[in-house]
TORPAGU-511254 format. One record per residue: residue number from 0; residue in one letter; z, y, x of N, C-alpha, C in turn. Coordinates in steps of 0.05 Angstrom, whole numbers, plus 5000, padded with zeros to 4 digits. Atoms other than C-alpha are relative to their C-alpha. Example, Ala and Ser with C-alpha at 12.3 -4.5 7.8 and 13.67 -1.06 7.14 Angstrom:
(0 'a' (5000 4976 5018) (5156 4910 5246) (5000 5024 5018))
(1 's' (4999 4976 4984) (5143 4979 5273) (5014 5022 4985))
//
This chain:
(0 'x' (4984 5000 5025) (0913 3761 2872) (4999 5026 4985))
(1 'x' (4997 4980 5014) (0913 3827 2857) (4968 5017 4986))
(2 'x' (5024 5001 5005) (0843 3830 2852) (4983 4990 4976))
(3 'x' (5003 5004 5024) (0837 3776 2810) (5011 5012 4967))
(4 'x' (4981 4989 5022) (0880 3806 2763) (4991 5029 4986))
(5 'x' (5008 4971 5016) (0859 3876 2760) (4972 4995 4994))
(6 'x' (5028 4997 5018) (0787 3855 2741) (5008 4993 4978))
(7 'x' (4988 5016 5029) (0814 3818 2684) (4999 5024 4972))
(8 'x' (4995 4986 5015) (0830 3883 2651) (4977 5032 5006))
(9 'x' (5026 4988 4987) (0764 3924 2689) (4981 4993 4977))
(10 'x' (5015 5016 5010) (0726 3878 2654) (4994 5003 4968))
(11 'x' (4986 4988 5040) (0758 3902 2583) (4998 5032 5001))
(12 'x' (5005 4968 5004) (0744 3974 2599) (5011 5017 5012))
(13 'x' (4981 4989 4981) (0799 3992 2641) (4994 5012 5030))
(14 'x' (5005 4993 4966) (0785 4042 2706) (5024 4992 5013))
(15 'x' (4972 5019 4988) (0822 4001 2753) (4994 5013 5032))
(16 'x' (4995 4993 4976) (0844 4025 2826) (5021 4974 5017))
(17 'x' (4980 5016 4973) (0869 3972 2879) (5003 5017 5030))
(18 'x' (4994 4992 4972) (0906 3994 2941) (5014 4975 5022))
(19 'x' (4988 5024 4979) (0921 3949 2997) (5022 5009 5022))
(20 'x' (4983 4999 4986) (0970 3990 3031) (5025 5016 4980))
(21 'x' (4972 4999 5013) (1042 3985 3004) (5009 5031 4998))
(22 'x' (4987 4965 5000) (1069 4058 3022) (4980 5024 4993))
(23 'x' (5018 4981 5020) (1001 4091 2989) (4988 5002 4982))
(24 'x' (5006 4993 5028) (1015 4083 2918) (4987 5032 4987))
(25 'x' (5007 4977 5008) (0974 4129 2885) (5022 5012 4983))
(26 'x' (4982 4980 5021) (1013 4187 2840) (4987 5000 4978))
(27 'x' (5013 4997 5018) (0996 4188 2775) (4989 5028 4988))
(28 'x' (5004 4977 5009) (1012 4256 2761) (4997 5021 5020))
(29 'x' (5012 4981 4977) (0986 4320 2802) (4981 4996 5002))
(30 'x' (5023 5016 4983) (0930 4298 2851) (4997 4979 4999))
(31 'x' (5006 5039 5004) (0902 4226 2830) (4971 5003 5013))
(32 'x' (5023 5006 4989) (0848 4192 2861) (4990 4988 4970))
(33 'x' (5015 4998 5025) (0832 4175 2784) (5012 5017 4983))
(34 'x' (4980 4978 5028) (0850 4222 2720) (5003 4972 4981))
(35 'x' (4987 5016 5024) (0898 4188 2681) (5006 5003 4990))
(36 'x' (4997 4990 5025) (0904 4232 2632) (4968 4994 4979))
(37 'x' (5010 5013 5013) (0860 4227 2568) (4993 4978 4988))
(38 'x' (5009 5030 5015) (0821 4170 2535) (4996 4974 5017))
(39 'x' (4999 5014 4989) (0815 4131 2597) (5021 4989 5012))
(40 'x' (4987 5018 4999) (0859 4074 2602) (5002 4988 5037))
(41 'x' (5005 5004 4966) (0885 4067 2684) (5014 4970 5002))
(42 'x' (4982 5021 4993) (0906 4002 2717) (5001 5005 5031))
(43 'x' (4994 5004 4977) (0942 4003 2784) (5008 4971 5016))
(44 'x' (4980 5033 4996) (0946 3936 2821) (5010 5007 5035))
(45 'x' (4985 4999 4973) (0983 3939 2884) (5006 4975 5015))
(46 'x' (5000 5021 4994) (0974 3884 2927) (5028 5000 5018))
(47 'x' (4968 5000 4984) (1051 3868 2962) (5002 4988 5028))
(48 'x' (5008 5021 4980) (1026 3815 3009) (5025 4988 5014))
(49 'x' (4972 5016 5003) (1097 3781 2995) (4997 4975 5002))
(50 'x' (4992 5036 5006) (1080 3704 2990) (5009 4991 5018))
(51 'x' (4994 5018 4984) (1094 3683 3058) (5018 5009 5023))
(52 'x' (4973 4985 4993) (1159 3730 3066) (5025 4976 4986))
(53 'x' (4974 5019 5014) (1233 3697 3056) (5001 5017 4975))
(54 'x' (5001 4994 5044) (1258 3708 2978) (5017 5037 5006))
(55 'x' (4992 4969 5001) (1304 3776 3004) (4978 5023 5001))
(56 'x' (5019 4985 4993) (1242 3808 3042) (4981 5008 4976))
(57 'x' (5019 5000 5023) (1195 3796 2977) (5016 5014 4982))
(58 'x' (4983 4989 5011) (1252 3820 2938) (4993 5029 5005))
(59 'x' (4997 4970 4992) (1251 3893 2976) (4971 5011 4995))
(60 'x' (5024 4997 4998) (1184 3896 2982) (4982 5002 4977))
(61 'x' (5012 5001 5029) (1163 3889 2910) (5013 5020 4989))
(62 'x' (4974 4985 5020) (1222 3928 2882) (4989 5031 5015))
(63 'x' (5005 4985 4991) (1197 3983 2929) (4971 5020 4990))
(64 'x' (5024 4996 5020) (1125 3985 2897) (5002 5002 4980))
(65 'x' (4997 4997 5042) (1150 3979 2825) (5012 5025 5004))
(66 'x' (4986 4969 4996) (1197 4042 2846) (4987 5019 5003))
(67 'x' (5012 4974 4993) (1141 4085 2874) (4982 5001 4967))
(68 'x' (5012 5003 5026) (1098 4061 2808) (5012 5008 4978))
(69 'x' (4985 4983 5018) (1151 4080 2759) (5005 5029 5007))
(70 'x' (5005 4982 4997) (1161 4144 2785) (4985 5016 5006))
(71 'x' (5025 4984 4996) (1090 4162 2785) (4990 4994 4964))
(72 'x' (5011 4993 5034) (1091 4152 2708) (4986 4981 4986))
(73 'x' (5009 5026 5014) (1075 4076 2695) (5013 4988 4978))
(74 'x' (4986 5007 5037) (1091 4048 2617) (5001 4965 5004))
(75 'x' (5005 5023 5008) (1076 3975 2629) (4991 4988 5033))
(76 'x' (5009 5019 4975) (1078 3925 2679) (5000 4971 5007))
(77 'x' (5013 5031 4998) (1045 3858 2697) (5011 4984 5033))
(78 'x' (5000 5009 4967) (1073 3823 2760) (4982 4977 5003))
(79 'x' (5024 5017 4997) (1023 3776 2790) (5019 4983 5022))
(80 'x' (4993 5022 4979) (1042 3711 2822) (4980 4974 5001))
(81 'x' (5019 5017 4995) (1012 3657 2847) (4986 4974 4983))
(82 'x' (5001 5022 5020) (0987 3602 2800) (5007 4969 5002))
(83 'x' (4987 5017 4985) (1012 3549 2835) (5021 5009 5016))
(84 'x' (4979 4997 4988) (1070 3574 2853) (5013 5003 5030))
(85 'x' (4995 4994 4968) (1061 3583 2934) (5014 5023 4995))
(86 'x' (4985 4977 4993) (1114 3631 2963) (5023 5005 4991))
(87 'x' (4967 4984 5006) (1170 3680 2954) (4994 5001 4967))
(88 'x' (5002 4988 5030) (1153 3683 2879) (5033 5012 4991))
(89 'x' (4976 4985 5016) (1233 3687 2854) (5006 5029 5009))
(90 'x' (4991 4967 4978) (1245 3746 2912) (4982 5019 4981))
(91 'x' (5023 4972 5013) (1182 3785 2872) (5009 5006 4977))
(92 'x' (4994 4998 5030) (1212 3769 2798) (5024 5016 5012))
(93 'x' (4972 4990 4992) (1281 3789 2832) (4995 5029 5007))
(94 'x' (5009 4966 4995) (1247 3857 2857) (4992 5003 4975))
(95 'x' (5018 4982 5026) (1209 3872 2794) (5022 5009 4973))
(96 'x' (4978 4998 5019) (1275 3861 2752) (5018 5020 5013))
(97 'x' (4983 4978 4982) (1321 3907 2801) (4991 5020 4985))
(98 'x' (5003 4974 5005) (1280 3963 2783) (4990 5005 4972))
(99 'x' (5005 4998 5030) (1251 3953 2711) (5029 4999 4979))
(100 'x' (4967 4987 5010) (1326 3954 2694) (5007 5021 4999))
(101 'x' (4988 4973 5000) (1333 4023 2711) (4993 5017 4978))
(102 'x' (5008 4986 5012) (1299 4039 2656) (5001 4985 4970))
(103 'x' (4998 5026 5020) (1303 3967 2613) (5031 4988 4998))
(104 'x' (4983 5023 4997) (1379 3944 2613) (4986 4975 5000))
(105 'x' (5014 5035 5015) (1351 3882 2576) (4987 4995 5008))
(106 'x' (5031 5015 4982) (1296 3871 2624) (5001 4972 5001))
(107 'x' (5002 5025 4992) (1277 3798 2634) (4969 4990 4999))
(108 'x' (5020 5009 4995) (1224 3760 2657) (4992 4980 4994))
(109 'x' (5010 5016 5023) (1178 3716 2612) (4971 4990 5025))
(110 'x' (5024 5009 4975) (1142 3668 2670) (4991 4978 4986))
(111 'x' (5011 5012 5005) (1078 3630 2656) (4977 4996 5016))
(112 'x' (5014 4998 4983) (1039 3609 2710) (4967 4988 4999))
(113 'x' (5018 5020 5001) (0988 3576 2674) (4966 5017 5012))
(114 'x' (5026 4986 4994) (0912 3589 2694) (4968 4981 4993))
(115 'x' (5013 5017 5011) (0872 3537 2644) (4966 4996 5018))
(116 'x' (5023 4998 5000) (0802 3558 2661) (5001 4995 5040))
(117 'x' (4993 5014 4971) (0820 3539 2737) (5014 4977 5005))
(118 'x' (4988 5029 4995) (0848 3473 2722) (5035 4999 5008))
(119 'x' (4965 4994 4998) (0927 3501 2731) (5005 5004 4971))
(120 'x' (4989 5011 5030) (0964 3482 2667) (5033 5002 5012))
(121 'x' (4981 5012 4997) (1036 3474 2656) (5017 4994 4975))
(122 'x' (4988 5019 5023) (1080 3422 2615) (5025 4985 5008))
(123 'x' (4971 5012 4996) (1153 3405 2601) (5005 5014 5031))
(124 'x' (4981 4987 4970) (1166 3459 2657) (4986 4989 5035))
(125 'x' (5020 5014 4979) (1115 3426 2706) (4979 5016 5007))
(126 'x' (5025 4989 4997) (1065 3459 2746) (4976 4976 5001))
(127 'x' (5024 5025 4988) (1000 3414 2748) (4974 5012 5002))
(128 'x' (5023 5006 4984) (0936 3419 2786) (4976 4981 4983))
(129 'x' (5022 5020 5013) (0872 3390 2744) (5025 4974 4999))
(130 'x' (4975 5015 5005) (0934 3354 2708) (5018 4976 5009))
(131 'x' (4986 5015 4980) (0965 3325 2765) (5022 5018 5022))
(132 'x' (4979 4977 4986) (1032 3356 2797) (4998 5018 5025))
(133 'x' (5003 4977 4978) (1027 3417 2845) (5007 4992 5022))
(134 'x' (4987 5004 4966) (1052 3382 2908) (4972 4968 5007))
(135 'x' (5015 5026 4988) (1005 3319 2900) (4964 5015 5003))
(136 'x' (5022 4992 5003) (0942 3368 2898) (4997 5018 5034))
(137 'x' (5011 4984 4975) (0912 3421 2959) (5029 5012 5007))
(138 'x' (4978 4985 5000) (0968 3464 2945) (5024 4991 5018))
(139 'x' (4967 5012 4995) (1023 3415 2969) (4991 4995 5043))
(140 'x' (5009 4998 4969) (0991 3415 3038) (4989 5027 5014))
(141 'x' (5006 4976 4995) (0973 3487 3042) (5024 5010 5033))
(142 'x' (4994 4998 4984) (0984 3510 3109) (5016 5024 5013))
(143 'x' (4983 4971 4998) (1028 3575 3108) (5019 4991 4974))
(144 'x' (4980 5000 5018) (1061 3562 3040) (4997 4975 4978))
(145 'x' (5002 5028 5026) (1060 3486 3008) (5014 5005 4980))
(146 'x' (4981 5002 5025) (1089 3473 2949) (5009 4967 5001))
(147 'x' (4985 5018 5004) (1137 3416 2943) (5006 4986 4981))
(148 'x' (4996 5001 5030) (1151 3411 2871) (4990 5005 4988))
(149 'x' (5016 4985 5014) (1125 3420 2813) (5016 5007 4981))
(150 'x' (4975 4991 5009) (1192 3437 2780) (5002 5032 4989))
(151 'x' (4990 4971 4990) (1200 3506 2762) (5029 5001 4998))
(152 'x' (4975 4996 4988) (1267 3498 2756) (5015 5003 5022))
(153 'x' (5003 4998 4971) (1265 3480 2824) (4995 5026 5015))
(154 'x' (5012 4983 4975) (1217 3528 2848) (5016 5030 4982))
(155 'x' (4990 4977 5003) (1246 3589 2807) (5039 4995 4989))
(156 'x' (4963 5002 5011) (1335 3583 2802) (5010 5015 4982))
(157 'x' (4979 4989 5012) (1375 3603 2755) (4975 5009 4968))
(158 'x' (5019 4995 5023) (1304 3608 2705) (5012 4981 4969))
(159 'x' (4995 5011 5031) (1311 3581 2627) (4972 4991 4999))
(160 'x' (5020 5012 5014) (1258 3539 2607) (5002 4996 4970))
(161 'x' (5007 4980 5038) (1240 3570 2529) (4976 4989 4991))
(162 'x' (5031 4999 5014) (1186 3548 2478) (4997 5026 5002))
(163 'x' (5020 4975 5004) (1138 3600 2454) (5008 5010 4979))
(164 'x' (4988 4980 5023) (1172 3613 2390) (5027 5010 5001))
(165 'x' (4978 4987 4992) (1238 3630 2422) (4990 5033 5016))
(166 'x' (5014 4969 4985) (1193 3693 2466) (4989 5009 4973))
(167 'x' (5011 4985 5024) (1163 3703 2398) (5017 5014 4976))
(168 'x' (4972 4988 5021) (1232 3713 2355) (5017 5010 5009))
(169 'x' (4990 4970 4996) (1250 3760 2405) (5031 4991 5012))
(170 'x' (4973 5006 4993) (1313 3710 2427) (5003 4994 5023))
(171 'x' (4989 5017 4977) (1295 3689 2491) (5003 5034 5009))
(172 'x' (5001 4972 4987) (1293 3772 2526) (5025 5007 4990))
(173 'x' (4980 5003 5012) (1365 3771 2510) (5019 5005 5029))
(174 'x' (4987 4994 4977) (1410 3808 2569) (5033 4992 4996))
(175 'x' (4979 5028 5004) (1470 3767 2544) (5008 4976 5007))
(176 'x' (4991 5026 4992) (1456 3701 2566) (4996 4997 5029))
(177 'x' (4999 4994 4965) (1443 3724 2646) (5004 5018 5006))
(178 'x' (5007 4981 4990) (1449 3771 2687) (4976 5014 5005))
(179 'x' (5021 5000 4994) (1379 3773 2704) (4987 4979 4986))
(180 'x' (5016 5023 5007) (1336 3725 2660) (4981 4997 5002))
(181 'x' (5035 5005 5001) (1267 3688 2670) (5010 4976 4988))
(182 'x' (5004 5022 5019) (1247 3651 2624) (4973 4987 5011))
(183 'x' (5030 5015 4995) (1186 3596 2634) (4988 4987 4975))
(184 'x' (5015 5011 5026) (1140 3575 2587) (4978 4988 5003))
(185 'x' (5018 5025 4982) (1090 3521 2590) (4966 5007 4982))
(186 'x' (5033 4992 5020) (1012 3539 2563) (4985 4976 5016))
(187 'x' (5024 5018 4989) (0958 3483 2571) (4969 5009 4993))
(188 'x' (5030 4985 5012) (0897 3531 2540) (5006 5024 4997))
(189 'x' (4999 4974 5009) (0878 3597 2534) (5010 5010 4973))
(190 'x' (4991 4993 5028) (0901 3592 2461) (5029 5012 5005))
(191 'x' (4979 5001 4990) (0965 3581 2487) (5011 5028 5016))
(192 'x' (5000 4976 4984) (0961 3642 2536) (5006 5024 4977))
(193 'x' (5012 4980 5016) (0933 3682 2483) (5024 5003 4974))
(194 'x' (4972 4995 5025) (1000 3669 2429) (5025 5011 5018))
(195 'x' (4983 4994 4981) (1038 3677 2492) (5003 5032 5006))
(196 'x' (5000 4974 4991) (1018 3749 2507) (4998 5014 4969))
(197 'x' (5008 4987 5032) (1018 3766 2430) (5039 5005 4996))
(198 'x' (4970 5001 5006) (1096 3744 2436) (5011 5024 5019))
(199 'x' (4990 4986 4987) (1107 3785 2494) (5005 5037 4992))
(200 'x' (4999 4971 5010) (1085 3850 2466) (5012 5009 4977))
(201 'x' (4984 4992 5040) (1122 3843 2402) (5028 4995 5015))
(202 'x' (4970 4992 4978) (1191 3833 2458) (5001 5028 5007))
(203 'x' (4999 4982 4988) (1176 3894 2480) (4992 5008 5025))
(204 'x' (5019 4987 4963) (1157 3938 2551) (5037 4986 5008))
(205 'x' (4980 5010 4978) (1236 3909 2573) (4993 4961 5006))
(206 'x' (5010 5028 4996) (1196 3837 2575) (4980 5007 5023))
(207 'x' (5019 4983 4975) (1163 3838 2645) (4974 4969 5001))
(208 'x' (5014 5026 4997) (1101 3781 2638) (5002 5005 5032))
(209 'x' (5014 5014 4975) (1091 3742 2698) (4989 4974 4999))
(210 'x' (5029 5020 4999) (1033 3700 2717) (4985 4998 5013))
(211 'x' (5019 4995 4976) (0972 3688 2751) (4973 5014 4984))
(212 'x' (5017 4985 5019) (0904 3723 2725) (5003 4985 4979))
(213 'x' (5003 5010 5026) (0906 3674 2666) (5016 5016 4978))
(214 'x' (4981 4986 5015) (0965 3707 2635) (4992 5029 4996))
(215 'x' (5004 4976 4998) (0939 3768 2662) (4975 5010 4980))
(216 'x' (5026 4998 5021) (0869 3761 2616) (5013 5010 4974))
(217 'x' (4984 5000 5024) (0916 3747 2557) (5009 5026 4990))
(218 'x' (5000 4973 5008) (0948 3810 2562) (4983 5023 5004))
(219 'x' (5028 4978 5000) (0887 3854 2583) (4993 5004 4979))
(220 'x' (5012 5001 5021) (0867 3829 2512) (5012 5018 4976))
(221 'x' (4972 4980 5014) (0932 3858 2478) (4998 5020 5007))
(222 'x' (4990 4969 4988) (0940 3922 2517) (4972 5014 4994))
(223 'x' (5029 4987 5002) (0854 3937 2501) (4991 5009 4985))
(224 'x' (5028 4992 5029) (0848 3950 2433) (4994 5033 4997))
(225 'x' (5026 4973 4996) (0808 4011 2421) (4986 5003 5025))
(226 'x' (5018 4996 4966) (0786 4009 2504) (4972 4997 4994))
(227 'x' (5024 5006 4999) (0722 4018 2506) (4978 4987 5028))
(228 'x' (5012 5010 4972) (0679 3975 2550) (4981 5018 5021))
(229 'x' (5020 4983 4977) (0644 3997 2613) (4981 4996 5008))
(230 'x' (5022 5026 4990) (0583 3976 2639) (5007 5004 5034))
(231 'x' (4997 5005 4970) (0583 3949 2710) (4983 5024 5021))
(232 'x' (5022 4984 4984) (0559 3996 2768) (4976 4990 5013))
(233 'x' (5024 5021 4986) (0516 3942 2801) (4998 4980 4990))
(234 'x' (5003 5023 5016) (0492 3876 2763) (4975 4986 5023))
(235 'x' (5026 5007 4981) (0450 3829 2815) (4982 4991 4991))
(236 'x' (5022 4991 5013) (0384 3830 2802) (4988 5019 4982))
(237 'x' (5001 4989 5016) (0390 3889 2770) (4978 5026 5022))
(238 'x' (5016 4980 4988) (0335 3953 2792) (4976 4985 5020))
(239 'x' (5018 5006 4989) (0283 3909 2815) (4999 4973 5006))
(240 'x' (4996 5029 4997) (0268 3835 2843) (5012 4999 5027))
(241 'x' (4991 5010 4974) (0296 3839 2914) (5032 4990 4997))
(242 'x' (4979 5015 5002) (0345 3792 2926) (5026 5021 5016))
(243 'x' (4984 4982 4991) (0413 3830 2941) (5016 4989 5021))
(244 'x' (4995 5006 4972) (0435 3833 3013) (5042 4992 4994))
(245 'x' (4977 5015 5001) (0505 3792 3013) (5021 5001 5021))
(246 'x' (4986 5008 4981) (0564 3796 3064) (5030 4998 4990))
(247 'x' (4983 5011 5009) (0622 3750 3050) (5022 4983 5026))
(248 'x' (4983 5005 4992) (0681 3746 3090) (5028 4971 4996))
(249 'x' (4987 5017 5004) (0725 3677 3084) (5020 4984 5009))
(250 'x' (4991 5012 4988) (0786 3658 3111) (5012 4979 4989))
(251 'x' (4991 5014 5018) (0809 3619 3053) (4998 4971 5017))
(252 'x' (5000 5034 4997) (0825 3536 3068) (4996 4982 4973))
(253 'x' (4993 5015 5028) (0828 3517 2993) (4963 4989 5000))
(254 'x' (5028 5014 5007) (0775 3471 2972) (4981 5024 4975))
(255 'x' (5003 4983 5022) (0762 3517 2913) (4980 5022 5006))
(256 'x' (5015 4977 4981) (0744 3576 2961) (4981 4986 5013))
(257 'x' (5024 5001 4983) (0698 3545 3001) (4974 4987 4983))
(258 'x' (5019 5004 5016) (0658 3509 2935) (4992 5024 4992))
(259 'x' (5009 4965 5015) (0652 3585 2908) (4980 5009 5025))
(260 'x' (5017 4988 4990) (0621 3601 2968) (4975 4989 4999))
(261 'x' (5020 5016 4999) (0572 3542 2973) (4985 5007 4972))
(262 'x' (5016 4999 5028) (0554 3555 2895) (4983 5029 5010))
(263 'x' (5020 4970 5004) (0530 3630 2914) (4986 4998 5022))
(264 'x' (5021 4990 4970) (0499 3614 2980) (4966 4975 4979))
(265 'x' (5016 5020 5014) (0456 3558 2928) (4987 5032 4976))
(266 'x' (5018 4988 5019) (0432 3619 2883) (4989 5027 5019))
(267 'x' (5015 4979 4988) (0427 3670 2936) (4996 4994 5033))
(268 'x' (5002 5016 4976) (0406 3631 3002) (4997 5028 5024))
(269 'x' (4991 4982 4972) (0410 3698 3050) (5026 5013 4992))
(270 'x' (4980 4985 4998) (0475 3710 3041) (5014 4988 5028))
(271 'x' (4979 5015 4972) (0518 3709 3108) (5032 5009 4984))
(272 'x' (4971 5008 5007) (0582 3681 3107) (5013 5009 5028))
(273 'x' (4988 4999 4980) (0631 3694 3161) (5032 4985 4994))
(274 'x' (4977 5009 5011) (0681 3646 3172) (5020 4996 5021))
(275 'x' (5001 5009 4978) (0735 3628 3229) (5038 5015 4991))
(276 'x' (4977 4990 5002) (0804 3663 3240) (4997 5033 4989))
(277 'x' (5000 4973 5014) (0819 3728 3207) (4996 5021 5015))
(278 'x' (5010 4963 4991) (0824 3780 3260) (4973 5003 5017))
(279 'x' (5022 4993 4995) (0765 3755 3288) (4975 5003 4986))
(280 'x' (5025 5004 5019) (0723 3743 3233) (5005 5036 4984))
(281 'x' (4988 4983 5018) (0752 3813 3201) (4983 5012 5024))
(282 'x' (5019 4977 4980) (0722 3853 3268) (4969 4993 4997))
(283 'x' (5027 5008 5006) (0658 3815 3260) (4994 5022 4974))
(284 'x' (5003 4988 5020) (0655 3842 3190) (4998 5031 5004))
(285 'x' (5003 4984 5005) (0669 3909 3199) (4966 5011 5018))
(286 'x' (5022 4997 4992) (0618 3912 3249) (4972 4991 4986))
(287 'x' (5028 5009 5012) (0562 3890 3205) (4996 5020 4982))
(288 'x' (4998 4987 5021) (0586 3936 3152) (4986 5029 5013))
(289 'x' (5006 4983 4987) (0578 3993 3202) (4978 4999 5005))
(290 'x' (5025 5002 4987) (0513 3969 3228) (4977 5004 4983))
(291 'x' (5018 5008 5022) (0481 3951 3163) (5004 5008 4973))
(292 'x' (5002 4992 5024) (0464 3961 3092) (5008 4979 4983))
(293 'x' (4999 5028 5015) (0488 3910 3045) (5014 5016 4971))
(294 'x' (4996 4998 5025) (0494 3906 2966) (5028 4994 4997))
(295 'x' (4974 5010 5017) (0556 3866 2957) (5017 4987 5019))
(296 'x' (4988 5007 4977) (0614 3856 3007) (5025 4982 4984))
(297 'x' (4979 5016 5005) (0665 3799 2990) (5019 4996 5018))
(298 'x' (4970 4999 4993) (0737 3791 3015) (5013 4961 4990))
(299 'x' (4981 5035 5018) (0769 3709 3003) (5019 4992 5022))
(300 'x' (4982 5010 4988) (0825 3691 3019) (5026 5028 5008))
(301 'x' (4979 4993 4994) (0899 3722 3038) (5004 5020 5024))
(302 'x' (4998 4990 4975) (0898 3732 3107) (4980 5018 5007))
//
């Protein structure tokens, strides 16, 4: 998730840094492992590895990372949730609002889980799956964190379900009518996305988007203008014809994950896959990494 998300805005020009362990948020200011001063535009994604914590635990645990992130001198923040709605999601909105208050009274959270170009949509407050409800699809059988509903009322309490021109006239981000407000909002196309994150930035930095990369594109697009693009460090097939040596790690179950792999083992037929339980398939890996030379190392899946 956090992956997907921070390319989104990589991709637009942005030097992006992921860390995978919670308590070593980089600093922004002093000693950085990037300069984030100047013309280069930083993105921090911090992976929480909250989904398949109860709603308090995800709560602390998020609110903890947004805390060390604000006080390392962050202006803007994207929470990332799942697109189908597996997990602690409210506990993460509930952390991310705790502490963007400290600085936002009026904070509130403007949730849209949609993720078009993946077949996740949502309508009249519905999550749906290649436009069929989130519990009758993979998701609803997912083996650590099903989904039940496709409700968000359900799955997120005490949320407002808001058109798009209520986030756009600036009425729904309104610390008046909750204590804490999320609002939901339903996109079925990137158009949709794309008016969505146009509304958000005209609410202001006390509007916290949440979403899954789809939302997250949207605003990459808003937050980029002047960014200048980057070119990629490695492009395959790039510096010659040898096919580039592949090792792809997979503990993913989703049908989704395992067609993505089948499509790249169909254009690049020596790629090894490693597949099985995590901590053993994860020692496998490093040992190959150690042993061997390889172009392009992939990561799928959670665990």
């Amino acid at each position: 998730g956090a992956s997907d998300t921070a390319v989104q805005f990589a991709r637009r020009g942005w030097k992006t840094l992921l860390t995978l362990e919670r308590g070593q948020t980089p600093v922004l200011r002093g000693q950085t492992p990037v300069t984030a001063g100047g013309s280069d535009p930083l993105v921090l994604a911090v992976t929480t590895d909250a989904r398949a914590l109860d709603a308090a635990a995800a709560e602390k645990r998020t609110s903890d990372a947004l805390a060390r992130l604000v006080d390392s001198g962050i202006d803007r923040i994207y929470l990332k949730i799942d697109s189908t709605m597996r997990g602690s999601v409210p506990g993460q909105i509930a952390g991310a609002l705790a502490v963007w208050r400290r600085t936002y009274p009026n904070a509130s959270a403007v949730v849209c889980t949609a993720y078009p170009r993946m077949g996740r949509t949502t309508a009249a407050n519905h999550v749906l799956v290649d436009g069929r409800p989130v519990e009758r699809s993979a998701i609803g059988r997912d083996p650590v964190t099903p989904v039940k509903t496709s409700d968000l009322a359900v799955l997120i309490p005490g949320s407002r379900h808001v058109a798009l021109d209520e986030i756009a006239n600036r009425s729904a981000p309104d610390a008046t009518r909750a204590p804490a407000p999320i609002f939901t909002v339903d996109a079925r196309s990137d158009e949709d996305l794309a008016m969505l994150a146009s509304a958000v930035e005209a609410a202001g930095p006390s509007a916290i988007p949440v979403g899954s990369a789809g939302l997250a594109g949207a605003m990459a697009a808003i937050w980029s203008e002047g960014v200048r693009p980057i070119e990629p460090v490695w492009v395959p097939g790039a510096g010659g014809s040898r096919s580039p040596r592949i090792l792809i790690q997979m503990t993913s179950l989703h049908p989704a994950s395992r067609a993505q792999v089948a499509r790249l083992a169909e254009a690049f037929p020596d790629v090894v896959v490693l597949t099985g339980l995590a901590e053993q398939v994860a020692e496998t890996f490093a040992d190959l990494v150690e042993r061997e030379r390889w172009d392009v190392l992939g990561l799928i899946g959670g665990d």
